[in-house]
NUNUMAR-245698 format. One record per residue (C-alpha): x, y, z; residue in three letters. Coordinates in steps of 0.2 Angstrom, whole numbers, padded with zeros to 4 digits, always signed. Layout:
N
XYZALA;...
END
This chain:
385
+0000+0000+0000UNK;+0007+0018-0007UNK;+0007+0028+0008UNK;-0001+0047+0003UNK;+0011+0062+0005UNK;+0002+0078+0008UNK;+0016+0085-0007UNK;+0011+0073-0019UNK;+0001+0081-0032UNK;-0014+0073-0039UNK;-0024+0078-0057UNK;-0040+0071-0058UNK;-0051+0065-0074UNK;-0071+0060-0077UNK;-0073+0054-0094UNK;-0089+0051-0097UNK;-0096+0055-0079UNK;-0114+0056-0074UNK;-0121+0067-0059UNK;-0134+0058-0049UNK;-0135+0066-0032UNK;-0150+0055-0027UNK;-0139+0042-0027UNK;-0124+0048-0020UNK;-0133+0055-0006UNK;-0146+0043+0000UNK;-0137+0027-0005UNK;-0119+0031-0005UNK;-0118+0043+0007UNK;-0124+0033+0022UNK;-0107+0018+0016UNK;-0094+0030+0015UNK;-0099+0043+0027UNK;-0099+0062+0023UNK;-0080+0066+0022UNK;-0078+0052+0006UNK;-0094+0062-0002UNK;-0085+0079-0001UNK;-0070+0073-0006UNK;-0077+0065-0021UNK;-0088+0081-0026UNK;-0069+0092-0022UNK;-0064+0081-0035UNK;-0076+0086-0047UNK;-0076+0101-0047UNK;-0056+0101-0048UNK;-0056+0092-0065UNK;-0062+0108-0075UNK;-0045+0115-0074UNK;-0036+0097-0077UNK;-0020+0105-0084UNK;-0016+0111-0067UNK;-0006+0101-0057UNK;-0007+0104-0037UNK;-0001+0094-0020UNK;-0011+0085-0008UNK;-0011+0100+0004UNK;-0024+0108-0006UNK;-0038+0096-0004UNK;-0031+0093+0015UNK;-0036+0112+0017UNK;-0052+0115+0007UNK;-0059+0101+0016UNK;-0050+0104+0033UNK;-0044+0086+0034UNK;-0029+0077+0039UNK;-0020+0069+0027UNK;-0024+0053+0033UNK;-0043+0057+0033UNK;-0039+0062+0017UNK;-0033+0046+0013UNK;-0046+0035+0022UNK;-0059+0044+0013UNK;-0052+0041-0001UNK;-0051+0021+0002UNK;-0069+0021+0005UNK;-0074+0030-0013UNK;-0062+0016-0021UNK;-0073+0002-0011UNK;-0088+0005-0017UNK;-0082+0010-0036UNK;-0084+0030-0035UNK;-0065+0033-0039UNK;-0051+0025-0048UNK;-0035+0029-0043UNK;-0018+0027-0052UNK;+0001+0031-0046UNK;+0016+0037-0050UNK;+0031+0039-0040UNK;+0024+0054-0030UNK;+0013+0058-0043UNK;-0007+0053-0042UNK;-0021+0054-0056UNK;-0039+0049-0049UNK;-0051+0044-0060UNK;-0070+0050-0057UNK;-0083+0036-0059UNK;-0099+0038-0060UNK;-0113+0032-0047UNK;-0123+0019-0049UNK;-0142+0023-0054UNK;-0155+0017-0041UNK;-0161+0003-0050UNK;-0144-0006-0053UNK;-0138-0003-0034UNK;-0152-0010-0026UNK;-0149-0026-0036UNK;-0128-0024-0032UNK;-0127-0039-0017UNK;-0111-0031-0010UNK;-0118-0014-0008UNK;-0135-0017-0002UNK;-0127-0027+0012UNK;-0115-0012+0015UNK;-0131-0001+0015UNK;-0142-0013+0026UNK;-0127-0012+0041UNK;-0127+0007+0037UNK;-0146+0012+0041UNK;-0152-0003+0046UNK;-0169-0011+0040UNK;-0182+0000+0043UNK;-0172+0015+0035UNK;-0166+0002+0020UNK;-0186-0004+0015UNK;-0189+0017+0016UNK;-0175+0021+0007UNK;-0179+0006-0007UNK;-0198+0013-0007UNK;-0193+0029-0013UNK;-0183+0022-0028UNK;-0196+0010-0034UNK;-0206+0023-0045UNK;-0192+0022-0057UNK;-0190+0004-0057UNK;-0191-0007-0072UNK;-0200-0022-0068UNK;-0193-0040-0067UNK;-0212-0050-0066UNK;-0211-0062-0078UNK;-0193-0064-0081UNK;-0181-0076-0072UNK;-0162-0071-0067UNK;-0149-0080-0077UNK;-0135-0067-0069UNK;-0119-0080-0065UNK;-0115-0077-0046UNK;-0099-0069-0040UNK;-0089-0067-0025UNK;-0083-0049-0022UNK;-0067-0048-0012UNK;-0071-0030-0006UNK;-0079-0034+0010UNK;-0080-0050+0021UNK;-0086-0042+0036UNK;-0104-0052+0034UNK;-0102-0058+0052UNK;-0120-0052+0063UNK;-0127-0044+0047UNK;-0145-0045+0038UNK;-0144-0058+0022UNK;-0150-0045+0009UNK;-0160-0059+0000UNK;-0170-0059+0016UNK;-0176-0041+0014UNK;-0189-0035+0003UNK;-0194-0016-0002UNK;-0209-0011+0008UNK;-0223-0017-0008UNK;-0216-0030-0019UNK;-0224-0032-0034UNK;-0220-0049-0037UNK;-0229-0057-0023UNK;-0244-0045-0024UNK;-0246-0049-0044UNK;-0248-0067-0041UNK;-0265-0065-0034UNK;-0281-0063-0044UNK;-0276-0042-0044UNK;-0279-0031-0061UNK;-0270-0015-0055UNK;-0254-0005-0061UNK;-0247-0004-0046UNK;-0228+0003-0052UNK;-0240+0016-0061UNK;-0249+0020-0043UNK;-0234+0023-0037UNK;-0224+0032-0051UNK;-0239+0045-0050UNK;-0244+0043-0029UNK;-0234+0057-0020UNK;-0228+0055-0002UNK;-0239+0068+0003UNK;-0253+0060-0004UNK;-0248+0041+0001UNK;-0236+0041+0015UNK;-0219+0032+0011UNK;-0224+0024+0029UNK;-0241+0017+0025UNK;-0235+0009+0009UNK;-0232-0005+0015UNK;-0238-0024+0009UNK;-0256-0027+0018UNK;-0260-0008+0012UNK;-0254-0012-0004UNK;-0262-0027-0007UNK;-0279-0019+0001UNK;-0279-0007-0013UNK;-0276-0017-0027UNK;-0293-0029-0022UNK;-0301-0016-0020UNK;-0296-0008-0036UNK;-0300-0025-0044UNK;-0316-0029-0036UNK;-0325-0012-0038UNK;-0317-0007-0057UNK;-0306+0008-0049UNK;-0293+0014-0061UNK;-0274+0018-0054UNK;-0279+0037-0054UNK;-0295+0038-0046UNK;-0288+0026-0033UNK;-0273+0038-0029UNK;-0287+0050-0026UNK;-0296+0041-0012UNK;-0279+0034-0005UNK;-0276+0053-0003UNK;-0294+0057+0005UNK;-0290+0042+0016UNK;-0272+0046+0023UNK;-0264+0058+0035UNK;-0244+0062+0031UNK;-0243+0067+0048UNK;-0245+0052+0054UNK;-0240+0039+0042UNK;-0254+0030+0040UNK;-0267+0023+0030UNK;-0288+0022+0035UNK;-0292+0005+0026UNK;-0310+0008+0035UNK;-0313+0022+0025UNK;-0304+0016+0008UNK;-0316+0003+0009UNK;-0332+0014+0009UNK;-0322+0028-0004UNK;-0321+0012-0015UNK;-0339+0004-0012UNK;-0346+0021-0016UNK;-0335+0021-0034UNK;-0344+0019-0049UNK;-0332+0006-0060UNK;-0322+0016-0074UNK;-0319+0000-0083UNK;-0336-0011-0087UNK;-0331-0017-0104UNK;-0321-0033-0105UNK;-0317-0044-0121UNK;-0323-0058-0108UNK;-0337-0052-0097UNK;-0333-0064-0081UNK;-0316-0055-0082UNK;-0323-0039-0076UNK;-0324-0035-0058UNK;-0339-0043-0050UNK;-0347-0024-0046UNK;-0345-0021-0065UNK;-0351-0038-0070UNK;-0367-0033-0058UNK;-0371-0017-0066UNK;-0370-0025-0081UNK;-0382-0036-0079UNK;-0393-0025-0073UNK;-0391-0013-0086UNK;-0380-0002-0081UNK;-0391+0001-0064UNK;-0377+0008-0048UNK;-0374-0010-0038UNK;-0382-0008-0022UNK;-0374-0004-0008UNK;-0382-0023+0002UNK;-0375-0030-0015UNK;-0358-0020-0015UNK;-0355-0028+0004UNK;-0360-0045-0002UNK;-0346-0046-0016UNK;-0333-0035-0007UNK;-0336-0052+0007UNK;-0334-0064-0007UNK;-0319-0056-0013UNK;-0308-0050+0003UNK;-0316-0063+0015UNK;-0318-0079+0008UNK;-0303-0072-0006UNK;-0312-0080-0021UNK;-0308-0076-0039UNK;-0319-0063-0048UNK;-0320-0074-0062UNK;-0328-0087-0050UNK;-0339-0072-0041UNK;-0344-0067-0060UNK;-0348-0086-0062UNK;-0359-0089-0045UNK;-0368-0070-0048UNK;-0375-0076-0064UNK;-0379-0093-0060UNK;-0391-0085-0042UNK;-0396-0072-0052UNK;-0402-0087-0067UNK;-0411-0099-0054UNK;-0418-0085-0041UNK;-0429-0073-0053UNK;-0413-0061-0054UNK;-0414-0060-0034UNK;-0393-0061-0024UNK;-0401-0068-0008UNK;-0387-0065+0005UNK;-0386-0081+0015UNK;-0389-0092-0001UNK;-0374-0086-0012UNK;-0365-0084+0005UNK;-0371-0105+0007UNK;-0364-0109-0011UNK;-0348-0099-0010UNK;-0342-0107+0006UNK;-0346-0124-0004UNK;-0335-0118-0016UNK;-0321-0111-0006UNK;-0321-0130+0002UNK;-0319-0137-0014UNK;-0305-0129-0021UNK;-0317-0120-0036UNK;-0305-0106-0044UNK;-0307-0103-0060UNK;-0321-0098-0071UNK;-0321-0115-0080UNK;-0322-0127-0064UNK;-0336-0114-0059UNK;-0346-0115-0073UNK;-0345-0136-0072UNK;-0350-0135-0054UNK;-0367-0124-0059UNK;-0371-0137-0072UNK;-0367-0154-0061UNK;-0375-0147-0044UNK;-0393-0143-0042UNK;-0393-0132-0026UNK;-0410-0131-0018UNK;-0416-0114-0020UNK;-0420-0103-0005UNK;-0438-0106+0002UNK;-0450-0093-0004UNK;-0465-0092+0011UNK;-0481-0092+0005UNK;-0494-0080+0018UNK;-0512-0087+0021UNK;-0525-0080+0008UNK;-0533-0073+0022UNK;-0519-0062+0025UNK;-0519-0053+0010UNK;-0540-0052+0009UNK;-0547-0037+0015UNK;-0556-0036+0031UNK;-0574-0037+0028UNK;-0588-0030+0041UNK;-0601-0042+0047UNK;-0618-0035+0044UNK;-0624-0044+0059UNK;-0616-0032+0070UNK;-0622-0017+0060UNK;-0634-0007+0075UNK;-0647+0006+0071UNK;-0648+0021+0078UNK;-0665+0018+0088UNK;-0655+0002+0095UNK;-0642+0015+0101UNK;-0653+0026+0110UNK;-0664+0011+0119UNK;-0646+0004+0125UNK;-0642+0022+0131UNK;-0658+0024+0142UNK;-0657+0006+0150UNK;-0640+0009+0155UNK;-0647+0028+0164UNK;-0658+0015+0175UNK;-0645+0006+0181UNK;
END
């Protein structure tokens, strides 16, 4: 190891650099510490004049350092691939590279780790969240990266496995369920003033998307009620009020190349001609969907086949008795729905029939008609008593 000179002069280069403070600071800067940031943005700004050649003292002074903070600082840029530096004699040329975008850091093993034992988790899942509106999305694709082992660092002794944390939403998981929401577009064009980065976190996220799903919600109308349902102050999220925000929601997309497709409020007002979905019925679905967690296309599937059989009535307890049949038998998709509608006659909610005497009118008996003299003789009797 060259040991730094405060007389050695340095020039400096940065070919090709790109600026991206929002990486250096919120990701970077927590690795190296602040002293290894300004010496890397002293650096910088002394490659304008790169014909100039000057000593160590320099940066020592404008940064009011020793030179052997000088030189640690300088050792951390080299660690995480800020700086190159190359020697000669007593003569240094450091080489400016460029940061890391968001998106590529977060998926750089070494640094995360370095990261994670900087802030912690809670700051790191923040940290991520705040990133993820610009991040291209991996669903669907599966990683072929060869694996590597980075000498840099070995200090993974009492450390969080970076595999083992996740961003506070991930996309992945949630967009393996039965969800038809845009949630990288929700969040891309959800403020932090308007959705808290501190409520954004899995159970919210997947609320939203349901909701969004069952009741036909687009991503910008949902941002809307998430913002009439949230408090930055506080961080959180009202789901109790998101749920009636979203009950109350006429669906935005009722048309669907196949019908059982749509969300089941949509499918509903469909088939009643466009009609708003009650809000008895609106309960009934938003149980089917978040409590009993049933597919819409199977919802779409049951609501047709009640409505067929039951003179186009949604009896509560009936389709509440047929779903939990279903839920017990594993029926998930439209198809096994519809074969289970056509090899099961379920008996049809009893209808009460009230006595025709209950529905005639009441007719006088003329017996008990009495005449006025009758009155008056039953009147005087009753004096003489």
């Amino acid at each position: 190891m060259v040991k730094l000179n405060s007389k050695d002069t340095y020039q400096v280069i940065k070919d090709d650099y790109r600026d991206d403070d929002y990486s250096l600071f919120s990701l970077y800067l927590p690795i190296v510490g602040y002293r290894s940031i300004a010496l890397y943005k002293l650096l910088i700004s002394e490659s304008y004049k790169r014909v100039i050649v000057e000593n160590h003292d320099r940066l020592c002074i404008l940064l009011n350092i020793s030179i052997d903070d000088l030189y640690e600082a300088r050792l951390r840029l080299e660690e995480v691939m800020l700086l190159k530096t190359f020697n000669k004699e007593n003569k240094y040329l450091y080489q400016i590279i460029s940061p890391l975008s968001a998106n590529v850091f977060l998926t750089n093993e070494f640094l995360t780790n370095e990261l994670l034992k900087a802030i912690g988790v809670e700051q790191y899942e923040i940290t991520a969240t705040k990133f993820l509106s610009d991040k291209i999305s991996t669903i669907d694709y599966k990683d072929i990266t060869s694996k590597f082992v980075d000498g840099i660092s070995n200090k993974f002794d009492n450390e969080v496995v970076f595999s083992q944390i996740k961003p506070i939403f991930d996309f992945k998981d949630i967009n393996n369920e039965d969800i038809d929401f845009n949630y990288e577009y929700f969040i891309r064009n959800t403020s932090d003033l308007v959705f808290p980065i501190e409520a954004r976190n899995e159970t919210n996220l997947r609320l939203i998307g349901k909701l969004a799903t069952l009741y036909g919600i687009s991503e910008d109308t949902m941002s809307i009620l998430v913002g009439r349902c949230s408090s930055y102050e506080n961080g959180t999220l009202d789901i109790s009020k998101l749920k009636v925000l979203a009950r109350r929601q006429k669906p935005e997309k009722t048309e669907h190349e196949d019908p059982y497709m749509l969300s089941p409020v949509a499918f509903l007002q469909n088939k009643q001609n466009g009609i708003p979905v009650t809000s008895v019925d609106a309960k009934l679905l938003n149980y089917l969907s978040l409590q009993l967690n049933l597919k819409h296309e199977v919802i779409n599937v049951l609501i047709e086949y009640v409505l067929d059989i039951n003179q186009n009535k949604l009896p509560k307890n009936y389709v509440e008795k047929i779903a939990g049949e279903w839920v017990r038998e594993n029926i998930d998709s439209k198809e096994k729905a519809i074969k289970k509608t056509k090899q099961t006659s379920f008996s049809q909610p009893k209808t009460l029939v009230l006595p025709e005497y209950y529905s005639n009118e009441i007719v006088e008996d003329s017996d008990l008609d009495i005449d006025d003299e009758k009155v008056q003789e039953l009147k005087d009797r009753l004096k003489r008593i």
